[in-house]
C-alpha positions as CSV (number, residue, x, y, z in Angstrom):
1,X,-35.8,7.6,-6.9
2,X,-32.4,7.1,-7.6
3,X,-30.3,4.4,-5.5
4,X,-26.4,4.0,-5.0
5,X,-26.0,0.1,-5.6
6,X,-23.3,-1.6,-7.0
7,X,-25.6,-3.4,-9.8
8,X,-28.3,-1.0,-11.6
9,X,-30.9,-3.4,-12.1
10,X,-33.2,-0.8,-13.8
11,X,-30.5,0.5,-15.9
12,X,-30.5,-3.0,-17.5
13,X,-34.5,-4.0,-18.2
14,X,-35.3,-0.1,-19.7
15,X,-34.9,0.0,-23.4
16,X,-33.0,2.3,-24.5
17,X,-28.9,3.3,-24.7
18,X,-27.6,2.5,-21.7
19,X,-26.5,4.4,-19.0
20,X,-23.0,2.9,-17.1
21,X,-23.5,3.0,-13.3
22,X,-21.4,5.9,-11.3
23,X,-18.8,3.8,-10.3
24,X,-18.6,3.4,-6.4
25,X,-15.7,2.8,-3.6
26,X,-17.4,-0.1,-1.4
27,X,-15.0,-1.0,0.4
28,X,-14.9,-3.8,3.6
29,X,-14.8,-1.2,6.6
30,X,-11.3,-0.7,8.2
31,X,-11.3,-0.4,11.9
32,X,-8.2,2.0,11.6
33,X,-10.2,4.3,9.5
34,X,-13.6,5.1,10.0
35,X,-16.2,5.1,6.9
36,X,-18.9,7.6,6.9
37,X,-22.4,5.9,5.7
38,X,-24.1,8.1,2.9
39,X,-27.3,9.9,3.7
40,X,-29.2,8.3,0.8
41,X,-28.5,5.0,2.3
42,X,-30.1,6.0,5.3
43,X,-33.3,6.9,4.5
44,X,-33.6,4.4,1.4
45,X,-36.9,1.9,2.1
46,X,-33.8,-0.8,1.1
47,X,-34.2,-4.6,2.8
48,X,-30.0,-4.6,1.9
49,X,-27.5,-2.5,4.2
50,X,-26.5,-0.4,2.5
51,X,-22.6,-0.4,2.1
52,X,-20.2,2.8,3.1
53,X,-18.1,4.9,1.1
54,X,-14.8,5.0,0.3
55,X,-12.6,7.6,1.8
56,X,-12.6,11.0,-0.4
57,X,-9.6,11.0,-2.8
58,X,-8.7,7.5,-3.5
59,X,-9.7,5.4,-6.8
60,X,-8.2,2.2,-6.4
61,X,-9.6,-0.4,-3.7
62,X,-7.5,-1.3,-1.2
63,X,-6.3,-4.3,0.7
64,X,-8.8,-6.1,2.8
65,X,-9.5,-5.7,6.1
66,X,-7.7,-8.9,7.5
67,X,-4.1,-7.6,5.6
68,X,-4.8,-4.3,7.4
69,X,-4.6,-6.0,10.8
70,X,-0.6,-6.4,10.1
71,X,1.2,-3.7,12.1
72,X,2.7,-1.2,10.3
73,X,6.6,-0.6,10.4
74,X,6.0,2.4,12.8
75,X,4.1,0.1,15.2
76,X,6.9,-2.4,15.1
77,X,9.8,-0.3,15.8
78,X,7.9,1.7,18.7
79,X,9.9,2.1,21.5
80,X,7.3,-0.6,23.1
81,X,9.8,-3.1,22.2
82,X,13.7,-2.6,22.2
83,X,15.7,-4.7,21.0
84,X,19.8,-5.1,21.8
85,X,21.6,-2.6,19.8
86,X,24.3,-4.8,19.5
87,X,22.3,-8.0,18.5
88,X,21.1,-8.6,14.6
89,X,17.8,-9.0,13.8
90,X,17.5,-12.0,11.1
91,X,13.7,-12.0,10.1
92,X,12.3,-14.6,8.3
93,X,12.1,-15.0,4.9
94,X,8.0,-14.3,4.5
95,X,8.3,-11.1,6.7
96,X,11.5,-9.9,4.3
97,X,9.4,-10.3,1.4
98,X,6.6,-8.6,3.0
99,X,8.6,-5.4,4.1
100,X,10.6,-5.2,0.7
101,X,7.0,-5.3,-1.4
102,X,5.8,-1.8,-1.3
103,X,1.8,-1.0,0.4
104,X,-0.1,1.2,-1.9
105,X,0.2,4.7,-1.6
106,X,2.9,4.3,0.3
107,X,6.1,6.8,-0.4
108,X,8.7,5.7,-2.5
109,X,11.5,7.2,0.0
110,X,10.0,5.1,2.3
111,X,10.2,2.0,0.6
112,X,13.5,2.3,-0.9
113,X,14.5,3.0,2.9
114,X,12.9,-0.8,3.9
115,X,14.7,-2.4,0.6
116,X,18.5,-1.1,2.2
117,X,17.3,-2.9,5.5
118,X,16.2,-5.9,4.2
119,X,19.6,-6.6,1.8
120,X,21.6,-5.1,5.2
121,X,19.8,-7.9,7.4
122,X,20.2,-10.3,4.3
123,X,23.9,-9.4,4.0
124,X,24.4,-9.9,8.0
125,X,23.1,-13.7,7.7
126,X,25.2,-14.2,4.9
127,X,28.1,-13.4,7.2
128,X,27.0,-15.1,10.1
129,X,26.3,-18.5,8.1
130,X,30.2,-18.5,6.7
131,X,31.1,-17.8,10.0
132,X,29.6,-20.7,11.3
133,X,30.4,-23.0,8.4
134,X,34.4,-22.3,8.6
135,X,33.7,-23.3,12.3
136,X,32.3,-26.1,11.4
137,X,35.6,-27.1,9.0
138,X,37.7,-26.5,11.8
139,X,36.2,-28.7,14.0
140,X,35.9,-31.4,11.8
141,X,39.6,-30.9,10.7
142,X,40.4,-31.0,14.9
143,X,38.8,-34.2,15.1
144,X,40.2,-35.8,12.2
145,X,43.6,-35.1,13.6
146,X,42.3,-36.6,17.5
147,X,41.6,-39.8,15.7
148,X,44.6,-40.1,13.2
149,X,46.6,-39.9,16.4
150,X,44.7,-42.5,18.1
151,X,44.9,-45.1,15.7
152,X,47.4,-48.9,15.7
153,X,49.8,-47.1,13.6
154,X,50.8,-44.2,16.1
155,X,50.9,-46.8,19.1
156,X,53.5,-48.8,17.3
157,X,50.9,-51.8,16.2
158,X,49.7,-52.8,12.5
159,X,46.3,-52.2,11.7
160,X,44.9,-55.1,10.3
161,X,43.3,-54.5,7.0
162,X,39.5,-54.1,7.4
163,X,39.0,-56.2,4.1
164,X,40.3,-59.4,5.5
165,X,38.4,-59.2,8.9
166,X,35.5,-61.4,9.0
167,X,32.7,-60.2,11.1
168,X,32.4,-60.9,14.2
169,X,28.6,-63.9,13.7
170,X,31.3,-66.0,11.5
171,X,34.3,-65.2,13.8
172,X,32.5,-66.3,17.3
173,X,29.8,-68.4,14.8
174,X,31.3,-71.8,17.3
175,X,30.2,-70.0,20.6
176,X,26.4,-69.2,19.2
177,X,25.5,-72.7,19.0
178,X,22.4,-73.5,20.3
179,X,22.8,-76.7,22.9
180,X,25.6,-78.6,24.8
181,X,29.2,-78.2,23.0
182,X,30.1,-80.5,20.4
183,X,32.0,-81.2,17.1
184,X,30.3,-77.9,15.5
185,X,31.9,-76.8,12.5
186,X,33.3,-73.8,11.6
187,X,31.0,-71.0,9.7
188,X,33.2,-71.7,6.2
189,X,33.0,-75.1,6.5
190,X,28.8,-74.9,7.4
191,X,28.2,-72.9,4.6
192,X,30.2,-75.7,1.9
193,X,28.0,-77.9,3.4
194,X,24.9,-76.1,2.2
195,X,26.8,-75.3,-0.7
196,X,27.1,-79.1,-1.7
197,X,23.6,-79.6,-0.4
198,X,22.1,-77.4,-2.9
199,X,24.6,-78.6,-5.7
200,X,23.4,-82.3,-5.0
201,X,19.7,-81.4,-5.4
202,X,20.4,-79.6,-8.6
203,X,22.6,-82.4,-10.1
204,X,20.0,-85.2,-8.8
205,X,17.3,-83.5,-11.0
206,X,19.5,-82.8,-13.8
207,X,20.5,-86.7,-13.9
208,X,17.6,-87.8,-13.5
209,X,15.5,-86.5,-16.2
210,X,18.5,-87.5,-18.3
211,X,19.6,-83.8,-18.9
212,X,23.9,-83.4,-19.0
213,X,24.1,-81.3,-16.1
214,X,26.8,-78.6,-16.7
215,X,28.4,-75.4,-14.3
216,X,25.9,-72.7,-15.6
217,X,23.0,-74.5,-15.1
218,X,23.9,-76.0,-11.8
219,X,25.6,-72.0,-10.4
220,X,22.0,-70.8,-11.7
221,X,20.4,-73.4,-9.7
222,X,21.9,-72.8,-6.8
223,X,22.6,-69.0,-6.4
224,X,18.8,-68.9,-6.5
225,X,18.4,-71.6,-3.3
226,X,21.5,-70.0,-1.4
227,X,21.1,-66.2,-2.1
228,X,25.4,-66.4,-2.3
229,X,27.7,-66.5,-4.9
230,X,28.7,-69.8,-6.3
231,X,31.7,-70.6,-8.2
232,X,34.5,-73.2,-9.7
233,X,36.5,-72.4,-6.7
234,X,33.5,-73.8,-4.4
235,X,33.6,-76.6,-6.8
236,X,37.0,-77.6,-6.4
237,X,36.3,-77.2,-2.3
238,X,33.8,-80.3,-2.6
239,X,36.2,-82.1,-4.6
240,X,39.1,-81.9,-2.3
241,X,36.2,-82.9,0.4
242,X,34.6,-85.5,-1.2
243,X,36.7,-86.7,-4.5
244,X,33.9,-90.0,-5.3
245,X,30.8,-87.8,-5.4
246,X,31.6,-86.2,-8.7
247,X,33.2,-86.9,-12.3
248,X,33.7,-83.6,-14.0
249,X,34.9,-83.5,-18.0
250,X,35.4,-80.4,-20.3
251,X,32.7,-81.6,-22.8
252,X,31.5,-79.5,-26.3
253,X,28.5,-80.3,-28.1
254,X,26.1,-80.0,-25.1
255,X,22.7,-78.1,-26.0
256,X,22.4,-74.6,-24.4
257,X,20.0,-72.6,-24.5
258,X,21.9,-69.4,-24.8
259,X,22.8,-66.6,-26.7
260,X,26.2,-66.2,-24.9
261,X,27.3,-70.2,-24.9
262,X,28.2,-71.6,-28.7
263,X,27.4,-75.4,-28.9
264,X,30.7,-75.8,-30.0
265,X,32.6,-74.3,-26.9
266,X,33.7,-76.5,-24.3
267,X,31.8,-76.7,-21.1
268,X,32.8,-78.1,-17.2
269,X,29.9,-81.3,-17.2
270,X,29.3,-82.7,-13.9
271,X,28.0,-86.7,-13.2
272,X,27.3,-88.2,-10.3
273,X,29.0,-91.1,-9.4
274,X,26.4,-93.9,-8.2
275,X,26.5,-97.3,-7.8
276,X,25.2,-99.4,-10.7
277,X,21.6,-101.0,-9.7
278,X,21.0,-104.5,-9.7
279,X,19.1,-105.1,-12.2
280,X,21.5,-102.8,-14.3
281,X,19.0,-100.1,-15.2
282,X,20.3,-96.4,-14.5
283,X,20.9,-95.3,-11.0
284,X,19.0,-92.5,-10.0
285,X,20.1,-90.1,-6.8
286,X,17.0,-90.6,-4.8
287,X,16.5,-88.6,-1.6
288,X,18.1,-91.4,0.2
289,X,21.1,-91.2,-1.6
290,X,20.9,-87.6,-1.3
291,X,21.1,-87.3,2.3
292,X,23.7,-90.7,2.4
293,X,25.6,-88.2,0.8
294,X,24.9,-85.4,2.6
295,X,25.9,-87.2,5.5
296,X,29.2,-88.4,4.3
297,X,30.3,-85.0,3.1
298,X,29.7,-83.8,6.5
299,X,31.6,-86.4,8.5
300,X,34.6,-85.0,6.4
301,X,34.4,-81.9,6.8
302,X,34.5,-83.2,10.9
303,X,37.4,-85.0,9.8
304,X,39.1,-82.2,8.4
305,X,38.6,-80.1,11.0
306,X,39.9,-82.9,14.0
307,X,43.2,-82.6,11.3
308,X,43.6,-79.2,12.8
309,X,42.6,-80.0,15.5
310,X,45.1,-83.0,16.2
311,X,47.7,-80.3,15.3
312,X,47.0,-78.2,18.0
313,X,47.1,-80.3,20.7
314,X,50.2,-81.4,19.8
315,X,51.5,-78.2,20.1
316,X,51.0,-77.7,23.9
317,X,52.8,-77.9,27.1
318,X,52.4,-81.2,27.8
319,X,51.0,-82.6,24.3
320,X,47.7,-84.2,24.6
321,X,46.6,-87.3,22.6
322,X,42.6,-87.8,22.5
323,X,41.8,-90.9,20.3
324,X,39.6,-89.6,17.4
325,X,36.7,-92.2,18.2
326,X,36.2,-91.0,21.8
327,X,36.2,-87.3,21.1
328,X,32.8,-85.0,21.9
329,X,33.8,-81.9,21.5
330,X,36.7,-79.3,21.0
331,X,39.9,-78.3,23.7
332,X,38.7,-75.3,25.0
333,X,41.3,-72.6,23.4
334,X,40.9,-74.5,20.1
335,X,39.5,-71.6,18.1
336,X,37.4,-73.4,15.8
337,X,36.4,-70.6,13.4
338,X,40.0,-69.8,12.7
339,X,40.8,-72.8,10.7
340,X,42.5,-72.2,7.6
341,X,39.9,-72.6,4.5
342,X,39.9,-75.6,2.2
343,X,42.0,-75.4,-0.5
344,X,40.1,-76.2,-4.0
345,X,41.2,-78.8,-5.9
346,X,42.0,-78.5,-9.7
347,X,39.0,-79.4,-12.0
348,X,39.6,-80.2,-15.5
349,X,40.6,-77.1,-17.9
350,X,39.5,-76.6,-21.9
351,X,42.1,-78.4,-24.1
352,X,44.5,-75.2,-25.5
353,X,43.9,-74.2,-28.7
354,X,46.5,-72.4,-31.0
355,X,46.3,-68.8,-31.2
356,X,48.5,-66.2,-32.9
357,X,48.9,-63.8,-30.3
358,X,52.3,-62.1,-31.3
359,X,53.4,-60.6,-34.5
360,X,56.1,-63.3,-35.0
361,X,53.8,-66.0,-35.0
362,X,51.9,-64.6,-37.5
363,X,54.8,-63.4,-39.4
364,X,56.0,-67.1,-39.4
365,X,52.3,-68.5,-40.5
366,X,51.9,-66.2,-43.4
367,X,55.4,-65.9,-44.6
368,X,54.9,-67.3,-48.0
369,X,51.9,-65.1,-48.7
370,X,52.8,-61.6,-47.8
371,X,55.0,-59.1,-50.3
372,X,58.7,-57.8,-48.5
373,X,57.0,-54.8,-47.8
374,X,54.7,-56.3,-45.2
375,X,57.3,-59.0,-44.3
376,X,59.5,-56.0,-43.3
377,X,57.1,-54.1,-41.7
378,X,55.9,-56.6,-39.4
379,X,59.3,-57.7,-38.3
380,X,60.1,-54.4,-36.8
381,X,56.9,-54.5,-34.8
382,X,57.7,-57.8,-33.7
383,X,61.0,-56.2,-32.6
384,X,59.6,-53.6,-31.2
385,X,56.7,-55.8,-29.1
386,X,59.4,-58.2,-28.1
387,X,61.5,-55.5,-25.9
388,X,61.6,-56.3,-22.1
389,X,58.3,-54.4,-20.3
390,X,58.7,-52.6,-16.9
391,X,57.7,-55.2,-14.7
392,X,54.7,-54.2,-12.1
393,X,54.7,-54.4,-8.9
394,X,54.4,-57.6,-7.1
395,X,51.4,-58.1,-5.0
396,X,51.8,-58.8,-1.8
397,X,50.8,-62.8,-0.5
398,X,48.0,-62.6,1.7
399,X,49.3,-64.7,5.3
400,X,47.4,-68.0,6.2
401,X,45.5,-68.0,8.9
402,X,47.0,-70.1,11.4
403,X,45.4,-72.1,13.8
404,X,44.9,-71.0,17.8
405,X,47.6,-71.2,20.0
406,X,47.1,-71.0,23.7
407,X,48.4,-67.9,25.4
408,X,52.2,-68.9,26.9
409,X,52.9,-67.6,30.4
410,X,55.1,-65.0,30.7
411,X,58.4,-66.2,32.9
412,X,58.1,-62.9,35.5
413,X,54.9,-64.0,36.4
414,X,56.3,-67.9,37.2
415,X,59.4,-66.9,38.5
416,X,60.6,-68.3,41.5
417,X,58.0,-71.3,41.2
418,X,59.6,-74.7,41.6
419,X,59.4,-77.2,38.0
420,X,58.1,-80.2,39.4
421,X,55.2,-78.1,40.8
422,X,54.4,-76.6,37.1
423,X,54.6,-79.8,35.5
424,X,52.0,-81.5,37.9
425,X,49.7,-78.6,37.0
426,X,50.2,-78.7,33.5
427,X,49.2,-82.3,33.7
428,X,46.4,-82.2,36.3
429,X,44.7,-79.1,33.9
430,X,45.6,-81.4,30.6
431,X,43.9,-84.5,32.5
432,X,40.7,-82.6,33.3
433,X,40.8,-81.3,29.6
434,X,40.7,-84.5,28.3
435,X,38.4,-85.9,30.4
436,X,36.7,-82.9,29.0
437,X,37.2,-83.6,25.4
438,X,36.0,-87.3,25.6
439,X,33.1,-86.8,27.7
440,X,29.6,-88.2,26.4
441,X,26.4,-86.2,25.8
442,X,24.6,-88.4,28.8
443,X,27.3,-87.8,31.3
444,X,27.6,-84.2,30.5
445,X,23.4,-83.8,31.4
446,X,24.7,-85.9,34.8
447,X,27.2,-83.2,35.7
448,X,24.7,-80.0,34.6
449,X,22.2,-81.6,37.7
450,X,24.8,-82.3,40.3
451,X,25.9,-78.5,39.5
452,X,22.2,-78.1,40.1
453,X,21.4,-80.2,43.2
454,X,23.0,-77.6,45.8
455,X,20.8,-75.1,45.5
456,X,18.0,-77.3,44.9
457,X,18.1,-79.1,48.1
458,X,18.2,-75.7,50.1
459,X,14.6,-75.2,48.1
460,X,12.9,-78.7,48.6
461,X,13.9,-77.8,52.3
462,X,12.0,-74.6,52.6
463,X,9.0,-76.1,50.6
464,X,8.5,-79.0,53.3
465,X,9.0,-75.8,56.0
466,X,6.3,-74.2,54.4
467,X,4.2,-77.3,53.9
468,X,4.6,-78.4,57.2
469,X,4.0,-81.9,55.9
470,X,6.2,-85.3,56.6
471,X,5.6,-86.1,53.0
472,X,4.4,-84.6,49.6
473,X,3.3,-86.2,46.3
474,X,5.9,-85.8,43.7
475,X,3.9,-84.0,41.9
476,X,3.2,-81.5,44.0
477,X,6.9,-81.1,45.6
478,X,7.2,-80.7,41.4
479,X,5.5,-77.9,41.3
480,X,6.4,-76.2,44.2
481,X,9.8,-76.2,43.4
482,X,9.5,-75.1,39.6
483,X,8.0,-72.3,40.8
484,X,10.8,-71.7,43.6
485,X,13.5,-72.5,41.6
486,X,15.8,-69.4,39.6
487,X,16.3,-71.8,37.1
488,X,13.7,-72.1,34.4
489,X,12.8,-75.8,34.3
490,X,10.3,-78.3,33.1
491,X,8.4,-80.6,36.1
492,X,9.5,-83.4,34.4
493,X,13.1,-82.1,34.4
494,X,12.4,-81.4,37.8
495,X,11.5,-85.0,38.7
496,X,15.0,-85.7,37.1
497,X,16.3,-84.0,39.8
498,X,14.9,-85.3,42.4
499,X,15.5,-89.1,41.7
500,X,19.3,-87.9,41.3
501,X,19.2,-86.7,44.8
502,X,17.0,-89.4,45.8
503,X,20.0,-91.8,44.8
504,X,22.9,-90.2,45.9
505,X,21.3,-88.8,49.5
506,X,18.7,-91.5,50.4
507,X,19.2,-90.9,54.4
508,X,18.1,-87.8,53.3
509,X,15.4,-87.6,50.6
510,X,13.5,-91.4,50.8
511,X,11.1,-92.1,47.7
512,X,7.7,-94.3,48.6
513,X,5.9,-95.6,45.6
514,X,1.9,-96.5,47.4
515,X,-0.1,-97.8,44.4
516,X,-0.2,-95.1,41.5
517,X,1.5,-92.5,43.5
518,X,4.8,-91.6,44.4
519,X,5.8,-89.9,47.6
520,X,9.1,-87.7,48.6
521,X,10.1,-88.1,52.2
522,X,12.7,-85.5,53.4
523,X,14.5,-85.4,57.2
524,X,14.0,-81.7,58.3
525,X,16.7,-82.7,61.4
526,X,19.8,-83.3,58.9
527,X,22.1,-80.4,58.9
528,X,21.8,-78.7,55.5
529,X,25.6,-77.6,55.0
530,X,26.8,-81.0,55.6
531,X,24.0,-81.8,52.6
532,X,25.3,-79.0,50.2
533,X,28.5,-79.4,50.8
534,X,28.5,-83.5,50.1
535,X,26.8,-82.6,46.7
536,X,29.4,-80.0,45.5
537,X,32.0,-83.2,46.6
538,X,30.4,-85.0,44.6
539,X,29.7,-83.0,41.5
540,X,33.7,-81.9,41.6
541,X,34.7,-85.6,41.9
542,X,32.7,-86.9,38.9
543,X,33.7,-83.6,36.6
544,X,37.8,-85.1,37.6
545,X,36.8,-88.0,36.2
C-alpha cells in the first residue's frame, strides 16, 4: 500500500533503480486558509499524523505560520483605524523595510505602489529633520547673542582674562584652614614649601651616598613625590627664601646616564651647605637636619609674608603698628592669598661659548681660505641679513598683583558726620583689631567659652529643673548637658565650661569636692537674665581687651 510521506523509507532498502518520491506541499497549517487533510491519510493504519496538503496551484512553500500572523496592508489601512489626514505617518525603519520587500505571489503593481509610499514617508522625515535642525541653529544663534550682550564688556567693565584667574581652593585656600586663625600661609607660598621639602630629601640622598646631585636628577626626583611640575624658576624661589641652604655651580664632567646629556656639557650641581662635623669627617643631612631646615625655610616664608603684611597696615586710616614678636594672626581684610609671588633669584648660567651665528662672522673667520667668488657672495648675504627686520609686536606686561586694600567709605554715605567722631571710631575699631592681631592661642579658647557660657547656663538651669535635685555629680550634670547642648562637645570640654562659670559666677554655680567626687551646686532662686546678661558683659569686656 502505497503511503504519502515525506521520506520513502522502502524506496531506499529495495534494490533496484530508484524511484524519487512524488514531491509533496506539507506545509505548517495557516489559520487564514484552511488545509484539506488527504483521504489516504485518513484511513492509513499510520502511528504519525499525517500532515495536510498544500493548497492546489502553488509549488513553492510559503512563509511560516508565525510571519502570516502580520496584518496585511489591507487590514492596516481599514477604516478601523483613521488616522489625521493632515498628520504624516513616519514608520519605523523595520516596518519600512518590511512593506518595501515584496510577499510572494504578491502583484507587482501592488508592490511598486508600497515602494512610492515608503520613499514619500522617507522623503517627509527628511524634511521634517532639516526643519528641526535649522531650528535648532537659530536658537543656538539667539542665545549666543543673549549672552554676548550680557557679558563685562557691554556693561562698560574689563573682563578679566580667564588665564590669570586662580581658582577659587588657592584664592580662599586662607579661609579653609582647619582650626583657630593663625599665621597660615598663602597656597603659593605652602606649595614652595613642599617643593623645598621634596628637593631636600632628594639632595640629602644624593649627598649622602656621595653622588654630585645635579637639576635633572633632583626635577626627576621630585616631580614623582609632588605629582607638579618642577623647574629652575622654583629653584631660584628657594634661593631668594633661603640663600645658605644651597651652593649651585655650572659643572661639566659629571657622569649621566643619558642619551640626551654629553658628559662634556655643562650641568646646574646643587650642594648642600652643612656645617663641618667635629671630628672633621663629612657632614651628612640627617633627618634632623632635614626638618631643622624644613623649619627654617618655613619661618621665612612667615617672614616674608608679615613684609606684606607690615605694608598694609601702614596703609590704613589710622596706621597700625603690631610688633612682629606679639603677632597671632592676620588683620582681618589682609587678603592673604593675594600676595604677590616670590620672585626667583638668578642661579648661575653656562659660561658663553663662541658661535658664528651671522654670515659676517664667518666671513671674517674664514677670510684667508675662501676664493673672491665665495668672499663676494657671502658679503651680499651678509648685507642682505643685516637689513633692519619689522619689529613684532610688543607683548603686553602682565600687572602685579597688589596686596588687599580695605574698602574706603564713600563721602555721601559720611556726610554730615562730625571728624572727631570718625576719628574715635577709627581708632576704637583699630584698637580692637590689634588686640585682635596679638591675641594668644590660650586666650582666644578663653573668649570661644565665655561666647559659650550664655546659653549654657540657661541649660544647666533646666537640667537641675528636671532633676529636681539641690546637687548633681559633675559627671552626670556632664552628661546631661552634652546631650542638651546645640553645640557638639566633648564632656571633658564640657567640664571646661563649667569650672569657667564656676569661677566667674560662684554665688551662683558653687563646686563641692567630697572625697573622689566632685559636686555642682546651682541657686534655682537667682534671676537668670541678670546671669546671662553678666556673662555677655563679661565676654565683651575681655574681647576689648
Amino acid at each position: 500500500m502505497e503511503q504519502r510521506r515525506v521520506t520513502d523509507f522502502f524506496a531506499r532498502r529495495r534494490p533496484g533503480p530508484r524511484i524519487a518520491p512524488p514531491k509533496l506541499a506539507c506545509r505548517t497549517p495557516s489559520p487564514a486558509r484552511p488545509a484539506l487533510c488527504a483521504p489516504d491519510s485518513a484511513t492509513s493504519g499510520s502511528r504519525k499524523r499525517a500532515r495536510p496538503p498544500a493548497a492546489p496551484g502553488r509549488d513553492q512553500a510559503g512563509p511560516p505560520a508565525r510571519r502570516r500572523l502580520r496584518l496585511s496592508a489591507d487590514a492596516v489601512s481599514s477604516p478601523s483605524s483613521p488616522e489625521a489626514p493632515d498628520i504624516p505617518a513616519c514608520p519605523s525603519l523595520g516596518q519600512k523595510i518590511k512593506k518595501s520587500t515584496p510577499a510572494a505571489g504578491q502583484p507587482r503593481q501592488l508592490t511598486s505602489l508600497q515602494n512610492q509610499d515608503t520613499i514619500s514617508e522617507l522623503a517627509s522625515c527628511l524634511q521634517r529633520a532639516r526643519e528641526l535642525g535649522a531650528r535648532v541653529r537659530v536658537l543656538k544663534s539667539s542665545a549666543q547673542d543673549a549672552g554676548e550682550s550680557c557679558t563685562p564688556e557691554a556693561k562698560g567693565r574689563p573682563e578679566e582674562p580667564s588665564g590669570e584667574k586662580a581658582p577659587a581652593y588657592q584664592r580662599f585656600h586662607a579661609l579653609a584652614q582647619p582650626g583657630p586663625p593663625g599665621l597660615v600661609l598663602p597656597y603659593k607660598y605652602q606649595v614652595l614649601a613642599e617643593m623645598f621639602r621634596s628637593m631636600d630629601t632628594i639632595v640629602g640622598m644624593l649627598h649622602n651616598r656621595s653622588e654630585t646631585p645635579t637639576f635633572a636628577k633632583v626635577q626627576r626626583g621630585v616631580q614623582d613625590m609632588m605629582r607638579r611640575r618642577f623647574e629652575e624658576r622654583n629653584v631660584g624661589q628657594i634661593k631668594t627664601v633661603y640663600p645658605a641652604s644651597y651652593c649651585f655651580r655650572q659643572e661639566r664632567g659629571v657622569p649621566t646616564f643619558k642619551d640626551g646629556v654629553k658628559r662634556s656639557d655643562y650641568q646646574l650641581t646643587i650642594e648642600p651647605l652643612l656645617e663641618q662635623e667635629a671630628d672633621g669627617a663629612a657632614p651628612q643631612l640627617t633627618a634632623s637636619r632635614l626638618l631643622q631646615r624644613r623649619q627654617i625655610f618655613s619661618q621665612k616664608l612667615v617672614e616674608h609674608v608679615k613684609e606684606h603684611h607690615k605694608a598694609f597696615l601702614a596703609s590704613l586710616r589710622p596706621p597700625m603698628v603690631v610688633p612682629e614678636d606679639q603677632l597671632t594672626r592676620w588683620h582681618p581684610r589682609f587678603n592673604v592669598d593675594e600676595v604677590p609671588d616670590i620672585e626667583p633669584a638668578v642661579l648661575p648660567q653656562p659660561p658663553a661659548t663662541e658661535k658664528l651665528t651671522t654670515a659676517q662672522e664667518v666671513l671674517a673667520r674664514a677670510r684667508s681660505l675662501m676664493s673672491p667668488r665665495m668672499e663676494k657672495a657671502l658679503s651680499q648675504l651678509a648685507l642682505r641679513s643685516a637689513e633692519p627686520s619689522s619689529p613684532g609686536p610688543p607683548r603686553p606686561a602682565l600687572p602685579d598683583t597688589p596686596p588687599a586694600t580695605p574698602p574706603a567709605a564713600s563721602p555721601s554715605a559720611l556726610k554730615g558726620v562730625s571728624q572727631d567722631l570718625l576719628e574715635r571710631v577709627r581708632a576704637k575699631e583699630a584698637q580692637k583689631q590689634l588686640a585682635q592681631m596679638t591675641r594668644c592661642p590660650e586666650q582666644e579658647q578663653r573668649l570661644q567659652r565665655l561666647e559659650r557660657l550664655p546659653e549654657l547656663a540657661r541649660v544647666l538651669r533646666s537640667v537641675f529643673v528636671s532633676e529636681r535635685k539641690p546637687a548633681l555629680s559633675m559627671e552626670v550634670a556632664c552628661a546631661r548637658m552634652v546631650g542638651s547642648c546645640r553645640t557638639a562637645m566633648s564632656p571633658g570640654e564640657m567640664e571646661k565650661h563649667l569650672l569657667l562659670l564656676s569661677e566667674l559666677l560662684p554665688d551662683w554655680l558653687s563646686l563641692h569636692h567630697i572625697r573622689t567626687d566632685t559636686y555642682v551646686k546651682l541657686d534655682k532662686a537667682a534671676d537668670l537674665a541678670s546671669i546671662t546678661a553678666c556673662l555677655a558683659r563679661q565676654a565683651r569686656a575681655e574681647e576689648g581687651l
